[in-house]
N, C-alpha and C positions, 0 to 999 in steps of 0.2 A: 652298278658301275661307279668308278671313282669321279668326283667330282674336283676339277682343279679351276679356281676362279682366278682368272686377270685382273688385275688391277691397273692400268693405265689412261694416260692423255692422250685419244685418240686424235686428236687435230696435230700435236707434233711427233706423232709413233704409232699410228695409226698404220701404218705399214707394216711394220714391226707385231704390232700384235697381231696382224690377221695374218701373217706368219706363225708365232707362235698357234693361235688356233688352231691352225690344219695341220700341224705337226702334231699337237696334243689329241686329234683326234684320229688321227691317222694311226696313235699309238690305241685307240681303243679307250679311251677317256673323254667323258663329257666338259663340256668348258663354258663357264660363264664369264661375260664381260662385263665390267665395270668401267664405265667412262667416269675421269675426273677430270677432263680437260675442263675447259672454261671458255675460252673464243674464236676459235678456230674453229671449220665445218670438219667433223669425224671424218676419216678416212677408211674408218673401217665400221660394222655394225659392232651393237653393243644391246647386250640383254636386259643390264640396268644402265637407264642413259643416267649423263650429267645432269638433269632437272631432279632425279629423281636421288644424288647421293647430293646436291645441294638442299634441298627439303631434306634429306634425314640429317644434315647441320644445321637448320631451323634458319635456311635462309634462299633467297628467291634468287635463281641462276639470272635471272636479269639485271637485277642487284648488283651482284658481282662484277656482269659484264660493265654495267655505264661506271662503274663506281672505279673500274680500270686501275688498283690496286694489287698487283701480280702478290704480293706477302700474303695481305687479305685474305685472294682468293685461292692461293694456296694452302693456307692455315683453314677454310672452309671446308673446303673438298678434301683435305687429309682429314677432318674431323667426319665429314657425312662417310667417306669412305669406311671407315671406321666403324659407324656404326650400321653402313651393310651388310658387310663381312661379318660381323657380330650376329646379325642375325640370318643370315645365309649359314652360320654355323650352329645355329640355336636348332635351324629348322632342319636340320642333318644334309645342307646342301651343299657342305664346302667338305673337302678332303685333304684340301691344300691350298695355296697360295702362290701364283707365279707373277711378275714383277720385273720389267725393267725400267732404266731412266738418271737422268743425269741429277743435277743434287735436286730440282724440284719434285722431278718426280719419284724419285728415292723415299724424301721427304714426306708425301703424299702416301705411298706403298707400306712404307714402313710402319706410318703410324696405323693405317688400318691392321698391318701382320701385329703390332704389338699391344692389339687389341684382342686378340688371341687366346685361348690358355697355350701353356707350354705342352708341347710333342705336337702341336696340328702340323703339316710341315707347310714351312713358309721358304720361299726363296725369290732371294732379291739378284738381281744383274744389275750391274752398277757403275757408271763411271766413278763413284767419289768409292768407292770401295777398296783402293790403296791410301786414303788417307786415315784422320781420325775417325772411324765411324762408330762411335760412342754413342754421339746425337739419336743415329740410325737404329742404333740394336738396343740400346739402356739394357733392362734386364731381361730382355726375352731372348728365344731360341731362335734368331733369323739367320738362315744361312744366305753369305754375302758372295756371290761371285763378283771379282774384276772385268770390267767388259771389255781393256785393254784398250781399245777405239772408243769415241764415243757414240753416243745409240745415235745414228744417224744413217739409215739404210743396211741390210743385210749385204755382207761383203763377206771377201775369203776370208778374213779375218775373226769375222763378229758372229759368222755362220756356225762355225763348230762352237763355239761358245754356248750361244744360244742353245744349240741342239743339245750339248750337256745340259743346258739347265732343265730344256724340259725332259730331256730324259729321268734327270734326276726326281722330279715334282710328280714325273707321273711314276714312276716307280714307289718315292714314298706315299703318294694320295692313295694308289692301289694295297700298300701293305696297311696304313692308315685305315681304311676304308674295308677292306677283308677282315682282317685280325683279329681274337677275340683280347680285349685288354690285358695285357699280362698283369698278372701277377706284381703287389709292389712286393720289389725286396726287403724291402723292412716293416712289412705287414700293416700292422695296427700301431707299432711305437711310435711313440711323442715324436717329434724333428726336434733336433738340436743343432744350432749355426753357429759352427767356428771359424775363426780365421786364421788364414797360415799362409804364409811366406816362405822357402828355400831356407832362412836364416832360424825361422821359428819351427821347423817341421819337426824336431825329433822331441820337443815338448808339449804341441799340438798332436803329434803320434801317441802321448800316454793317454794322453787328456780323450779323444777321441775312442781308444782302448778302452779305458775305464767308464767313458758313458756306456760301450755298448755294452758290457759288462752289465751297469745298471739297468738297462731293457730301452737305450735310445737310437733309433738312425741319426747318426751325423752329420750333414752337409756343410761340407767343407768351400771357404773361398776364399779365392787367392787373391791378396791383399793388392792387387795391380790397379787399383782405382774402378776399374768397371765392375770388379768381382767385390769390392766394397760399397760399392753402389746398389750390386742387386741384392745384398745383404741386406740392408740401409730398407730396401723396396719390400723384400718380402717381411722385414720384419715388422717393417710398416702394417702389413697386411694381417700381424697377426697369424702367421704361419705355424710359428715355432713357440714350444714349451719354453724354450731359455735361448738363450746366446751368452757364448763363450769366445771373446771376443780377446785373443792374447796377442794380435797383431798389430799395432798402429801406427805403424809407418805413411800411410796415406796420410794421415795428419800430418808427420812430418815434412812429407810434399807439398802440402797445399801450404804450409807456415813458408818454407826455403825457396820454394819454387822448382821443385821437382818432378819427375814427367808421368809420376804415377798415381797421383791427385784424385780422391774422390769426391774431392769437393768438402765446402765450409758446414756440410749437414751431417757428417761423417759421426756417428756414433754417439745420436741423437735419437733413431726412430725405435727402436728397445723401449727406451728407458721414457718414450712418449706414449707408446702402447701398451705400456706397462707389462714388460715383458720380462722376467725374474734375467738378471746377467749379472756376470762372472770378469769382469774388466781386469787385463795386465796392458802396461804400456811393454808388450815385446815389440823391437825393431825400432824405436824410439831413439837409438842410437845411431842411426845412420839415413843419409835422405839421398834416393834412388833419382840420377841424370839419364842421358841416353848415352851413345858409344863414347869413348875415351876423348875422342878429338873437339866433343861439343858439351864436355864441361862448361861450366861456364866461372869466365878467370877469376871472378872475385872466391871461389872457393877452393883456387888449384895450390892456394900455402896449405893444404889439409892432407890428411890422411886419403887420398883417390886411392879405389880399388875397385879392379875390371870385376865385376860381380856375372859377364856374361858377354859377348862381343856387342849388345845391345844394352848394355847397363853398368855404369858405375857407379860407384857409391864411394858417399862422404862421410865422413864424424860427424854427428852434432855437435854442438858447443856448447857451455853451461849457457851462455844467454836465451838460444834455444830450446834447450831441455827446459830454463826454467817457464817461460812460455808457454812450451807444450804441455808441461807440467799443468799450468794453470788454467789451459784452453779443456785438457780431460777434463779435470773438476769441475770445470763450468757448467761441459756438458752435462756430465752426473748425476751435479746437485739438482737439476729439473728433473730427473727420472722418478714417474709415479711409480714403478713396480721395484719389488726389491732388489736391490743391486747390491754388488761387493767388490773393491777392489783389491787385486792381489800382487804384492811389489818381488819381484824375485830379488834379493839385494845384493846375489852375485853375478848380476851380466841379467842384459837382453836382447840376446842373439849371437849365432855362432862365432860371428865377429868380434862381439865383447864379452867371451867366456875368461877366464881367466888365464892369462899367456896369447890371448888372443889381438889383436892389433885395436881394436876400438875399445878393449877393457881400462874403464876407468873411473873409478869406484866414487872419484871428488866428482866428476862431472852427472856421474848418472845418480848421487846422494843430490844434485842442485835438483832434477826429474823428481824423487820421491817426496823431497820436502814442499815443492810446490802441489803437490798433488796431494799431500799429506795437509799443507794448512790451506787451500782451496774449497777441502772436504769437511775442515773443522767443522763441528756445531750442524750437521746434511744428516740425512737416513742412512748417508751409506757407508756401508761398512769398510774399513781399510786394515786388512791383515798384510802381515809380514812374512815372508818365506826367506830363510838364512841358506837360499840355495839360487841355480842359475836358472834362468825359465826353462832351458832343453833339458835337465835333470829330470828323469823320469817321473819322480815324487815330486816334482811340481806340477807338471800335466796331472797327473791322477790327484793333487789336492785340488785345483783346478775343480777337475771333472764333480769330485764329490762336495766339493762346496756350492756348485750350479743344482746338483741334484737333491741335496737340501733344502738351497731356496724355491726349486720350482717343487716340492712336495709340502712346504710350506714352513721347514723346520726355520 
C-alpha cells in the first residue's frame, strides 16, 4: 500500500489535516502524521508527535516552548521534520509527501520535502505560492499548488483545492510506490550541465548535439535564476563530469539589478569541486526586467526590448560589461579543476548577432579584455573563436573542448 506522509502544525490546521487524512484514506492510501506545531494543543492525532521531530533537531520541545522565539522554533521543527521524513524514507515508509500552510508552515514542509531525492512526489498547498517561491522549492522537485484562500478552515473554496492535491499525492505515491524504476534514458553516460537561455539556444543546441555524439546525457538549465542555482547545487554535489556553462546572464542580473538573479555564488560551485568546465560569457549583453511598464527609469534611455509579455531586456554598457568581465575572472581564477574560457568575438546572443540591435563589437571587446586580463598569469585557459556563440561551430567547439578536458587532454 502507498504510503503518503503529512507534514503539518497541528494546533493551527489541525483541522485541515484530519481532513486531509480521511480523504487519503478513503482513496485506499496509508498516511502518516507528522506534528511540527510547537504550542498550541493538536487538533488532530499524529503518528509522529512534535517531541519526537523536536528531538530529531537535537533539541527539547519545552525549550522551544518557554524560549517563545516563533523564527527559532520554526527553523527547529523544519530542521527535525526534515530529518524524519529522511528516514521514514530510508525505511521505505514514505511514497510521498502532502503539505499544507501559510509562509510558516510552507517553510517548515518544504524544507523537510527538500530533504528528499528528486522523483519521490512531494506536494505543497500554499498561501505564499503566488509569490516568489524560490526560498520554497531551491533546487528540488516540489509541486506548489496556490490555496487561493488562506488555510484557515475547509470552505467552498479551499475544498476542491485540497481534494486535487490529495488526489494528486495519492495518485503519484501509488505509481511511486508500484512501479518498477524505469529505465535512465541516458543509461550509464557521464551528465554534463549546460546553460541556455531563448537568446543562447541555437548554440547551446550544437554544443549539446555534439556532447551526445561524444557518449554524454546533457541536462540542460535555464538560465532564470532558479535554474542557475540548481546548477550551482548539483554541481556542488559533484554530479556532473563537466559543465558547459555558455549562459551568464544571471550574473548580469544580480551586477543591474535584474529580476532573474541567481545570486553573488553564480559560477563558483564547478570550478570549487573541481569539476572540468567550459565557460562563455553568452547573454552578457543584455540584463533581463519584468513587464514593459516596471522597467525601471534610470535604464529606459537604453535599447528596451519586450523579450516576452513578462520580460524586457536591456543593453549592457561598457561600464558594465567591463565589471562583469572582471567579476567572471574572479570567479575562475579560484577554480581547482580544469577550466577554459571561450570568447565568441562576434556576438553573444541572438540580440547581438551581427545586424542585430544589441551588436556591438566596442562594448562587448570592453567584456573580453576584462576577462582576458582578470585571467592573466590563472590555470585557465582563454581561447578565441572569430565566430558568434549561436554559430553552430561554436557550440560543437564548446562541446569538444569540455570533452577534452573531462578525459583529461
Amino acid at each position: 500500500m502507498a504510503i503518503v506522509v503529512l507534514v503539518g502544525t497541528l494546533d493551527t490546521k489541525g483541522l485541515e489535516y484530519g481532513w486531509l487524512r480521511e480523504r487519503l484514506e478513503r482513496r485506499g492510501v496509508e498516511v502518516i502524521v507528522v506534528d511540527t506545531g510547537v504550542i498550541g494543543t493538536p487538533r488532530t492525532s499524529a503518528d509522529v508527535s512534535r517531541a519526537e521531530v523536536a528531538r530529531a533537531a537535537g533539541v527539547r520541545l519545552e525549550r522551544l516552548r518557554n524560549e517563545g522565539d516563533r523564527g527559532a522554533a520554526v527553523t527547529a521543527m523544519a530542521r527535525g521534520a526534515a530529518e524524519v521524513v529522511r528516514r521514514l524514507h530510508a525505511e521505505g515508509r514514505l511514497h510521498g509527501v502532502l503539505a499544507l500552510g501559510g509562509s510558516g508552515g510552507t517553510s517548515i514542509a518544504t524544507r523537510a520535502m527538500r530533504a528528499l531525492p528528486l522523483g519521490v512526489p512531494k506536494v505543497m498547498v500554499s498561501s505564499m505560492a503566488s509569490g516568489d517561491v524560490a526560498p520554497y522549492v531551491g533546487s528540488s522537485d516540489i509541486t506548489l499548488m496556490y490555496s487561493v484562500v488562506d488555510i484557515a478552515g475547509v470552505n467552498r473554496v479551499s475544498a476542491p483545492i485540497l481534494a486535487n492535491a490529495v488526489d494528486a499525492v495519492a495518485g503519484m505515491a501509488r505509481g511511486f510506490a508500484t512501479a518498477a524504476p524505469a529505465p535512465a534514458p541516458g543509461g550509464d553516460r557521464p551528465l554534463v550541465a549546460a546553460s541556455m537561455a531563448g537568446v543562447t539556444t541555437p548554440g547551446v543546441d550544437a554544443a549539446r548535439a555534439r556532447l551526445t555524439e561524444l557518449g554524454y546525457e546533457v541536462l540542460v538549465f535555464h538560465a532564470s535564476g532558479a535554474g542557475g542555482r540548481t546548477l550551482e547545487s548539483l554541481a556542488e554535489q559533484r554530479l556532473f563530469a563537466g559543465v558547459l556553462d555558455l549562459t551568464l546572464c544571471e550574473l548580469a542580473d544580480d551586477l543591474c539589478g535584474g529580476i532573474l538573479t541567481a545570486g553573488p555564488d553564480r559560477l563558483l560551485a564547478a570550478g570549487r569541486a573541481g569539476v572540468p568546465q567550459v565557460v562563455s560569457p553568452g547573454a552578457l549583453d543584455l540584463v533581463k526586467f519584468g513587464p514593459l511598464d516596471t522597467v525601471p527609469e534610470r535604464v529606459l534611455d537604453r535599447d528596451v526590448r519586450v523579450h516576452n509579455p513578462s520580460i524586457s531586456v536591456v543593453r549592457t554598457t561598457a561600464e558594465e560589461c567591463a565589471e562583469l568581465g572582471a567579476r567572471v575572472a574572479a570567479k575562475l581564477r579560484s577554480a581547482t579543476g580544469p577550466t577554459t574560457v571561450l570568447l565568441p568575438l562576434r556576438g553573444l546572443s541572438t540580440l547581438g548577432e551581427p545586424g542585430g540591435p544589441y551588436h556591438d563589437p566596442v562594448v562587448d571587446e570592453v567584456l573580453f579584455t576584462a576577462v582576458r586580463d582578470g585571467l592573466r598569469g590563472s590555470a585557465v585557459d582563454v581561447v578565441e573563436a572569430d565566430t558568434h556563440l549561436n554559430d553552430p561551430p561554436f557550440g560543437r567547439a564548446a562541446a569538444e573542448l569540455l570533452h577534452r578536458l573531462i578525459e583529461g587532454g
